[in-house]
NUPABA-923007 format. One line per 3 residues: number of its first residue (from 1); their letters; for each residue x, y negated, z negated of N, C-alpha, C, O, CB. Coordinates in Angstrom, 3 decimals, always signed. Atoms other than C-alpha are relative to their C-alpha. Glycine has a CB too. Layout:
<sites>
NUM	a	X:Y:Z:X:Y:Z:X:Y:Z:X:Y:Z:X:Y:Z ~ ... .
</sites>
This chain:
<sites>
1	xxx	+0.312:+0.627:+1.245:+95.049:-48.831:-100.265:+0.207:-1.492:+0.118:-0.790:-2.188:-0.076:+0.837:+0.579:-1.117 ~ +0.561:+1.261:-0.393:+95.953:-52.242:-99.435:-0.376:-0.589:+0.866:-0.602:-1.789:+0.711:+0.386:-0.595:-0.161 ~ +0.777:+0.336:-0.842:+94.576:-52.495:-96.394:-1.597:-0.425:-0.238:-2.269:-1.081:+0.558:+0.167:+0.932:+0.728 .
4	xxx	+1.497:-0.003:+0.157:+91.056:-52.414:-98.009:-0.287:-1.443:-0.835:-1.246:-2.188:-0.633:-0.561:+1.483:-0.897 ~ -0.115:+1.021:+0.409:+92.064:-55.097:-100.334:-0.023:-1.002:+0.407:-0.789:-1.880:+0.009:+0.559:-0.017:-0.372 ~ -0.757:+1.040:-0.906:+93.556:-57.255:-98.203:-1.618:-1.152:+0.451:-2.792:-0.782:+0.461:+0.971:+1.084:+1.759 .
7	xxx	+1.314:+0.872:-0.634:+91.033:-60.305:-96.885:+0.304:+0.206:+1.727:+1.446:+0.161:+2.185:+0.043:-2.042:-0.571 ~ -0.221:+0.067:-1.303:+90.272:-59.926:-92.971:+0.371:-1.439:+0.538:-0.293:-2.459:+0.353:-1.147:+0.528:+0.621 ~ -0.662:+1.329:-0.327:+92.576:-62.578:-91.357:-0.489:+0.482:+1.660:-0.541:+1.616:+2.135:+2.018:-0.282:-0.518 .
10	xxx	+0.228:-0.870:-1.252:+91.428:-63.014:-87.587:+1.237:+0.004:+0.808:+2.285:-0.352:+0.271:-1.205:-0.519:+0.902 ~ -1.261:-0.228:-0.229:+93.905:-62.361:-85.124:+0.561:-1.513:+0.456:+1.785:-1.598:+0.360:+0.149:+1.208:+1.071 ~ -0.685:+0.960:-0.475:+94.669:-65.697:-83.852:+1.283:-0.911:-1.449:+2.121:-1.797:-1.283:-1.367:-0.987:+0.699 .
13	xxx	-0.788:+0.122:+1.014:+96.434:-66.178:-87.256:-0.367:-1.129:-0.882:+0.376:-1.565:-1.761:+1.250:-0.081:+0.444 ~ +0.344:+1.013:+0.758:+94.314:-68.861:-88.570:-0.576:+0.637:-1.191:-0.503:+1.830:-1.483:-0.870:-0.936:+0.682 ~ +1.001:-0.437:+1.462:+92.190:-68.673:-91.838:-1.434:+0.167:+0.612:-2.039:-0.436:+1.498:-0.090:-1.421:-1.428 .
16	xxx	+1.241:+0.417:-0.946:+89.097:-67.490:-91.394:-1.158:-1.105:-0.980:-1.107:-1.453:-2.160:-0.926:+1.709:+0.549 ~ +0.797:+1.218:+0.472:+86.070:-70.156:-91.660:-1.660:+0.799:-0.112:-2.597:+1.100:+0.627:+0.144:-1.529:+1.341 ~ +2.173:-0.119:+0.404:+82.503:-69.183:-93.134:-0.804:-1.163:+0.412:-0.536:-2.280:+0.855:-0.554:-0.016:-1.981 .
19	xxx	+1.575:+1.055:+0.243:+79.149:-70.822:-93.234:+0.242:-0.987:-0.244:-0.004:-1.919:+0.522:-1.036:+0.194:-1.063 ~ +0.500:+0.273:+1.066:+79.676:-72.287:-96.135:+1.788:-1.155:-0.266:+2.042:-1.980:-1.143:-0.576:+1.657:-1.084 ~ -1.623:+0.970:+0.226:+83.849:-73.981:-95.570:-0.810:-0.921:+1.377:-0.684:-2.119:+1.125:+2.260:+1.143:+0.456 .
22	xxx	+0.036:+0.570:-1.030:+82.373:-75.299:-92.067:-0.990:-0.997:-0.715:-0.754:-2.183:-0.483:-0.322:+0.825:+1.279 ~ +1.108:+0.809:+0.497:+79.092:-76.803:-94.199:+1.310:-0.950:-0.732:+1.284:-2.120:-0.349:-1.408:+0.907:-1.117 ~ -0.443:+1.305:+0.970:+81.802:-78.779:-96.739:+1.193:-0.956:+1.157:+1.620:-2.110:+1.115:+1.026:+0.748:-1.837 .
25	xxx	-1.184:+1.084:-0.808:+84.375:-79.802:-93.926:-1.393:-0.981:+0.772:-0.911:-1.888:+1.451:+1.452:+1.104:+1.600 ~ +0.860:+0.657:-0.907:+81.215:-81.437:-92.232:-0.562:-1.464:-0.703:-0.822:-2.611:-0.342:-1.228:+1.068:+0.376 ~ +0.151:+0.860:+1.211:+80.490:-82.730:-95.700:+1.092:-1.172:-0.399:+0.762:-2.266:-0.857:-0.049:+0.950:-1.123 .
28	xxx	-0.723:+0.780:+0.647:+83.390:-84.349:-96.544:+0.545:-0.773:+1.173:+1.258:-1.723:+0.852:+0.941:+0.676:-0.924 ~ +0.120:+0.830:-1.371:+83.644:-85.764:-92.780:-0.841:-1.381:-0.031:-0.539:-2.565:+0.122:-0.733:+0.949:+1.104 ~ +1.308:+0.791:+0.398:+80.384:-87.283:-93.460:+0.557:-1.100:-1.037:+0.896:-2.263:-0.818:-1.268:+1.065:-0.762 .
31	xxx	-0.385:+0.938:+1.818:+81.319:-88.944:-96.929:+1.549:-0.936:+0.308:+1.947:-1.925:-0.308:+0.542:+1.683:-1.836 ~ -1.214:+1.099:-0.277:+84.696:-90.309:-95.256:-0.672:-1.321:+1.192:-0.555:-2.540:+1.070:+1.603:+1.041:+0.877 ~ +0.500:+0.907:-0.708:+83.048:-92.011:-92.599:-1.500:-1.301:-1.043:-1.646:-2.524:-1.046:-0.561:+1.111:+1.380 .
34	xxx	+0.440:+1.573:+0.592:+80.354:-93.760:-94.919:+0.534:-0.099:-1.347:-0.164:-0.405:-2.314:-1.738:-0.310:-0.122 ~ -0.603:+0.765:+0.997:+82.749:-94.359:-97.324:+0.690:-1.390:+1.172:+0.471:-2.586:+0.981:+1.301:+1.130:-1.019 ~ -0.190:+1.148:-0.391:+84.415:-96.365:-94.660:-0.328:-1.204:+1.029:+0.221:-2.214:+1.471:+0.698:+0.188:+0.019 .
37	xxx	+1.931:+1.178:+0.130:+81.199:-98.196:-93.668:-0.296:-0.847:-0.951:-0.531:-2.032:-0.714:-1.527:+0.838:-0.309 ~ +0.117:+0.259:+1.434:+80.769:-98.872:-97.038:+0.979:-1.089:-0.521:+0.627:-2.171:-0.990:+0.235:+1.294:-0.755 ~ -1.411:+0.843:-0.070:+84.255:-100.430:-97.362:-0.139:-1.023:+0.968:+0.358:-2.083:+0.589:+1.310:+0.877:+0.425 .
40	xxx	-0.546:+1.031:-0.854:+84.201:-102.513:-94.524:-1.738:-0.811:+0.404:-1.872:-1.771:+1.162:+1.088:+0.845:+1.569 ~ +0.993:+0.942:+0.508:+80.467:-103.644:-95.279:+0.348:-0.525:-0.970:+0.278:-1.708:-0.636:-1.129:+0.413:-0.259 ~ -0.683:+0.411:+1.342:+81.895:-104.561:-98.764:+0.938:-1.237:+0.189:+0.889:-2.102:-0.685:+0.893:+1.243:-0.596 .
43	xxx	-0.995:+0.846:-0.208:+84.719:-106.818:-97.256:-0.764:-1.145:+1.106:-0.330:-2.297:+1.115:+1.386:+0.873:+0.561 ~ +0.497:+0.946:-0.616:+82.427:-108.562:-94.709:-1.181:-0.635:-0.823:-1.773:-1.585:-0.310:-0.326:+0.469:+1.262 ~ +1.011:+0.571:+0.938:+79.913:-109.388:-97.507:+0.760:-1.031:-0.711:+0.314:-2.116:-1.084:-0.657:+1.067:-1.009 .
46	xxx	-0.303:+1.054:+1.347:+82.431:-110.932:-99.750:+0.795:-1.275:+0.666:+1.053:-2.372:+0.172:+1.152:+0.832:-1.388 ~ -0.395:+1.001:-0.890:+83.972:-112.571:-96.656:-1.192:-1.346:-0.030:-1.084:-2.490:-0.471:+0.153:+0.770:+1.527 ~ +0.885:+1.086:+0.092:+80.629:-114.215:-96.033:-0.569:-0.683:-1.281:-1.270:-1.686:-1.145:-0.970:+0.383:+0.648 .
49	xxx	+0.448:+0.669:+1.750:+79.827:-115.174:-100.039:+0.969:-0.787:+0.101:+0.626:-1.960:-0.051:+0.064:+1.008:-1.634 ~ -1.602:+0.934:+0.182:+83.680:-116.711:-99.887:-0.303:-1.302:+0.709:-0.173:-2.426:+0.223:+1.597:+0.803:+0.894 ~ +0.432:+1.027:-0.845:+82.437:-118.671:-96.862:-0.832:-1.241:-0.624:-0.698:-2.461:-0.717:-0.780:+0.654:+1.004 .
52	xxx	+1.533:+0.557:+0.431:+79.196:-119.540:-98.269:+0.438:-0.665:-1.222:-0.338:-1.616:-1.313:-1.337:+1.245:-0.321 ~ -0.310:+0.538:+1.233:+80.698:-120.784:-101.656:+0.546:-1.108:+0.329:+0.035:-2.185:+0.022:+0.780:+0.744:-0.849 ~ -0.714:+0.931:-0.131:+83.348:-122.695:-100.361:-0.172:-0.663:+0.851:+0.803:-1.289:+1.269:+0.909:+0.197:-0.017 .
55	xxx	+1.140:+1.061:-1.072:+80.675:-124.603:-97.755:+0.044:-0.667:-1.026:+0.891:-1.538:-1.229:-1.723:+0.412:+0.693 ~ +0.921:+0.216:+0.476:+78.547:-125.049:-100.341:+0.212:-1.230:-0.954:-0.318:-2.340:-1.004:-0.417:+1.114:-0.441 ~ -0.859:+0.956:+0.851:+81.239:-126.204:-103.370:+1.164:-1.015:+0.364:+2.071:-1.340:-0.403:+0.566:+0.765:-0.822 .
58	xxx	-0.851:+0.263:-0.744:+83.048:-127.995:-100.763:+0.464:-1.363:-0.621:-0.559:-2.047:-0.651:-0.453:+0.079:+1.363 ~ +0.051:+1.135:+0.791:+84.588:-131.280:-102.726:-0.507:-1.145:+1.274:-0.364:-0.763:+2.435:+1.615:-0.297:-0.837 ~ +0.333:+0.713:-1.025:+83.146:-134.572:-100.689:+0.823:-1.206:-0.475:+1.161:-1.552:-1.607:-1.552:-0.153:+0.263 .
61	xxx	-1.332:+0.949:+0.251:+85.531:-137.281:-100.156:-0.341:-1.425:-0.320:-1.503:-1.714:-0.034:+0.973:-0.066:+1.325 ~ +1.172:+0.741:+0.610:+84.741:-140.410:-101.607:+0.113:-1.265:+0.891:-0.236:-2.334:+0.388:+0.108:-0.304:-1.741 ~ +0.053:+0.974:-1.466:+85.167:-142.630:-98.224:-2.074:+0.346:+0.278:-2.952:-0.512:+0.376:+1.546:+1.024:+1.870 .
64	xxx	+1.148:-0.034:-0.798:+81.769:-140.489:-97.091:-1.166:-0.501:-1.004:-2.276:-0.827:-0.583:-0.234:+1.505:+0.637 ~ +0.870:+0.351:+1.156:+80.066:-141.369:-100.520:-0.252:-1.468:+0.120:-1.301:-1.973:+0.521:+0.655:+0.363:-1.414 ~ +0.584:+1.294:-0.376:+80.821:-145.061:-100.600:-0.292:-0.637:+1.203:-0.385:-1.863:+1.262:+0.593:-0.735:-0.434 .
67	xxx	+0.884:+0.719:-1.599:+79.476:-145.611:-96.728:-0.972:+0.119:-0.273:-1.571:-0.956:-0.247:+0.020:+0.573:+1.525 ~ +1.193:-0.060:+0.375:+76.177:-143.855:-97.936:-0.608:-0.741:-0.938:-1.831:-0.710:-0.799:-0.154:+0.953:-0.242 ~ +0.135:+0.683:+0.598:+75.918:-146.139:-100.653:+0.187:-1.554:-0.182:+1.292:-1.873:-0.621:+0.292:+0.532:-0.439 .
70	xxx	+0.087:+1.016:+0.149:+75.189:-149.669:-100.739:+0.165:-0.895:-1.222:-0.705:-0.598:-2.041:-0.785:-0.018:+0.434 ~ +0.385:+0.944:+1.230:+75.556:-152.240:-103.512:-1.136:-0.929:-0.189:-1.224:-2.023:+0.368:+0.956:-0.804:-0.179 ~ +0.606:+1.129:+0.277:+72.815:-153.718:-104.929:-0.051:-1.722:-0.203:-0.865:-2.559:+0.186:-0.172:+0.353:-0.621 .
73	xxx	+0.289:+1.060:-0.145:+73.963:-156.623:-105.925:+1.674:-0.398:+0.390:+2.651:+0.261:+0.033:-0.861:-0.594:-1.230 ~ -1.477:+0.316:+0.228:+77.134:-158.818:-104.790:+1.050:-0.020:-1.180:+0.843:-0.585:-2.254:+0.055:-1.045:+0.332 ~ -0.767:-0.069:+0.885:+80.065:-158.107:-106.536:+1.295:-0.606:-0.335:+2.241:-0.008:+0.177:+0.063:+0.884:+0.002 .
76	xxx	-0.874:+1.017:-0.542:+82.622:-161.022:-107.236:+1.198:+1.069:-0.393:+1.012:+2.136:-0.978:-0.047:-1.735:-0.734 ~ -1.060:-0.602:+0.317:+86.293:-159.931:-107.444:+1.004:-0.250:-1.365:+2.129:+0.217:-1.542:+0.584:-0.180:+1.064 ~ -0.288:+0.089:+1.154:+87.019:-160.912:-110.611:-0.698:+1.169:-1.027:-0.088:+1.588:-2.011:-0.299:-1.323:-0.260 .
79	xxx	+0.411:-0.647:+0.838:+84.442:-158.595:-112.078:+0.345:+1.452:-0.128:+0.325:+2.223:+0.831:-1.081:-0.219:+0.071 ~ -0.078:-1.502:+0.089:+85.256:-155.221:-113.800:-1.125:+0.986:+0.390:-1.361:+2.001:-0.266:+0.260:+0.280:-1.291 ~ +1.269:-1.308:-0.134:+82.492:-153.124:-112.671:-1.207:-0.443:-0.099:-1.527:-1.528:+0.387:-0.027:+1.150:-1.118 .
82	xxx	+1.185:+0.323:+0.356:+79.200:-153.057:-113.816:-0.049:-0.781:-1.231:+0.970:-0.866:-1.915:-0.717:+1.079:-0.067 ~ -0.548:+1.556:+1.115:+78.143:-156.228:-116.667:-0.818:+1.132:-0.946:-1.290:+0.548:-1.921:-0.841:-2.331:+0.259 ~ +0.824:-1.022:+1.230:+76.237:-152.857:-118.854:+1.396:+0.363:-1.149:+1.338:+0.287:-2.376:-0.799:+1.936:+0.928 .
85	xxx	-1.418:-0.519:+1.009:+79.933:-151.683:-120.402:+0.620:-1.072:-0.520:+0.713:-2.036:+0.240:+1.258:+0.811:+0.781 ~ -1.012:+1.129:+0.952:+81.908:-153.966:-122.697:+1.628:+0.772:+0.718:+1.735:+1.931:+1.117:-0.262:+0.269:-2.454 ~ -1.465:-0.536:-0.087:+85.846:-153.475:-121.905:+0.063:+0.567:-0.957:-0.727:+0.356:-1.877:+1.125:-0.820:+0.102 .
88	xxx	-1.052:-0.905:+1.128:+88.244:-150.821:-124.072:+0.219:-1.264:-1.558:+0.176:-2.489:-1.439:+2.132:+0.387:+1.092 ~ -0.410:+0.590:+0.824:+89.043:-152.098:-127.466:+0.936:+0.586:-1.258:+0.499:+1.200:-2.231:-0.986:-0.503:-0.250 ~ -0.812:-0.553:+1.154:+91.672:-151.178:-129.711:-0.341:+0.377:-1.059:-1.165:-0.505:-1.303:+0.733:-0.619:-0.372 .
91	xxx	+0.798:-0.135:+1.171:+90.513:-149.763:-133.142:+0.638:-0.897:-0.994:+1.829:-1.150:-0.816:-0.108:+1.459:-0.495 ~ -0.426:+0.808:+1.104:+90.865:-152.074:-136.427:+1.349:+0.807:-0.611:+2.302:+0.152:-1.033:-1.293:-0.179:-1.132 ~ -0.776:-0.090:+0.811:+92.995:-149.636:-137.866:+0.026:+1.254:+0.447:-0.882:+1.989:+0.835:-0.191:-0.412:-1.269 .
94	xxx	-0.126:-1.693:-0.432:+95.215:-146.407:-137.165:-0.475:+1.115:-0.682:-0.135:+1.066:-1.864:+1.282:+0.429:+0.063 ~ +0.078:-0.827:+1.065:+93.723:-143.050:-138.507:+0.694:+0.795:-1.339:+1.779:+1.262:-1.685:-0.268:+0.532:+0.489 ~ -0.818:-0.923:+1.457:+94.642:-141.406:-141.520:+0.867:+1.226:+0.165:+0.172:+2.213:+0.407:-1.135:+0.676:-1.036 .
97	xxx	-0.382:-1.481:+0.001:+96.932:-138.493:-141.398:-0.357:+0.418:-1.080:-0.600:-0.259:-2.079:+1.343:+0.374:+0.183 ~ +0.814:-0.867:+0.302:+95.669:-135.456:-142.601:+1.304:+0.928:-0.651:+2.445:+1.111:-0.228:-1.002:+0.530:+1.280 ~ -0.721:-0.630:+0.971:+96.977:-133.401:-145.456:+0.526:+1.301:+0.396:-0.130:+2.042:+1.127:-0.756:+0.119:-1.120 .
100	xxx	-0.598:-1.531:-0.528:+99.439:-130.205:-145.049:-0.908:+1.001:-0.631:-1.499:+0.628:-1.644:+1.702:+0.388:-0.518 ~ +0.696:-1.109:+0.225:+97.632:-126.900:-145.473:+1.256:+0.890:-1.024:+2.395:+1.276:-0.758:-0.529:+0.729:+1.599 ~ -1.106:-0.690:+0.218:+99.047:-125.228:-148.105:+0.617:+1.453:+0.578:-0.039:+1.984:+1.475:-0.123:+0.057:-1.123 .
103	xxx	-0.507:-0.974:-0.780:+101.223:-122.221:-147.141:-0.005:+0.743:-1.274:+0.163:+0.164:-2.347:+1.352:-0.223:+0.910 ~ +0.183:-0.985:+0.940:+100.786:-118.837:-149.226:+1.642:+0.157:-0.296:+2.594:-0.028:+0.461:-0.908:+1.406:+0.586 ~ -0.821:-0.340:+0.443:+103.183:-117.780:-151.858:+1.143:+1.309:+0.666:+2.362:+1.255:+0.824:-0.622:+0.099:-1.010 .
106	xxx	-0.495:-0.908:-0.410:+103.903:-114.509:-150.515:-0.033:+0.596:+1.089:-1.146:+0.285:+1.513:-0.135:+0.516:-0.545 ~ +0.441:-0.995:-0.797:+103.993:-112.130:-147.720:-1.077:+0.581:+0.419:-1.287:+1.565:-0.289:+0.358:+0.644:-0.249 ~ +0.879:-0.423:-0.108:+100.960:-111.298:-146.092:+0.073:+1.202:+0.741:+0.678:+1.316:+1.806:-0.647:-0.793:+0.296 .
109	xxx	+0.181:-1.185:-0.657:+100.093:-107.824:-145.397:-1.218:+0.553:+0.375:-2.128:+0.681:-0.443:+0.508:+0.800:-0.613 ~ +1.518:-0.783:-0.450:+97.250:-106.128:-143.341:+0.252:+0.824:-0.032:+1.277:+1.410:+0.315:-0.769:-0.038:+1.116 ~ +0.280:-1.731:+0.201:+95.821:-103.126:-144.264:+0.642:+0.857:-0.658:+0.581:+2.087:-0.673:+0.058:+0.703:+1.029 .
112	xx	-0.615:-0.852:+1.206:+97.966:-102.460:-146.909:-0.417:-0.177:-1.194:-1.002:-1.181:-1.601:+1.292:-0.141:-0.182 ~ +0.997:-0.091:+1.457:+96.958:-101.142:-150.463:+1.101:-0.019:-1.205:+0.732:+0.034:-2.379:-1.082:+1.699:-0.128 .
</sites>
């Protein structure tokens, strides 16, 4: 009686393996390997975007700027800059401060009735 029950184990004492356990271990073999394909395409992509960004947005120093750039016209050393801007100027008069907000009488409650 429980011999018939029983599942046939073979003798070497392992479990035994069907069709159908050998098809998903093959499966899930499969799916680990291009998962980590997948993964380590993923990390050399964002390697090269990282690269590629921080070429690209690279700050430029401003030695290599003013060599590429010439002045039009002589510039004595007395002068501030360019003669298009007027200098800074103080304002006639300080602004106004601005009135307190009043503050509510009571307790505010959300979502109560």
């Amino acid at each position: 009686m429980g011999d018939e029950s029983s599942p046939a184990v073979p003798e070497n004492g392992g479990v035994p393996e069907s069709a159908a356990v050998q098809a998903r271990e093959r499966g899930l073999w499969l799916v680990t390997r291009v998962n980590r394909w997948m993964i380590g395409l993923a990390l050399l992509c964002a390697g090269a975007l990282t690269g590629l960004t921080a070429h690209a947005f690279h700050p430029k120093t401003a030695s290599a700027q003013t060599a590429t750039t010439a002045p039009s016209q002589p510039s004595n050393a007395g002068d501030a800059g360019s003669s298009n801007t007027a200098p800074l100027q103080s304002p006639a008069s300080a602004p106004a401060p601005v009135a307190p907000v009043p503050v509510p009488a009571g307790p505010v409650v959300s979502g109560g009735s």
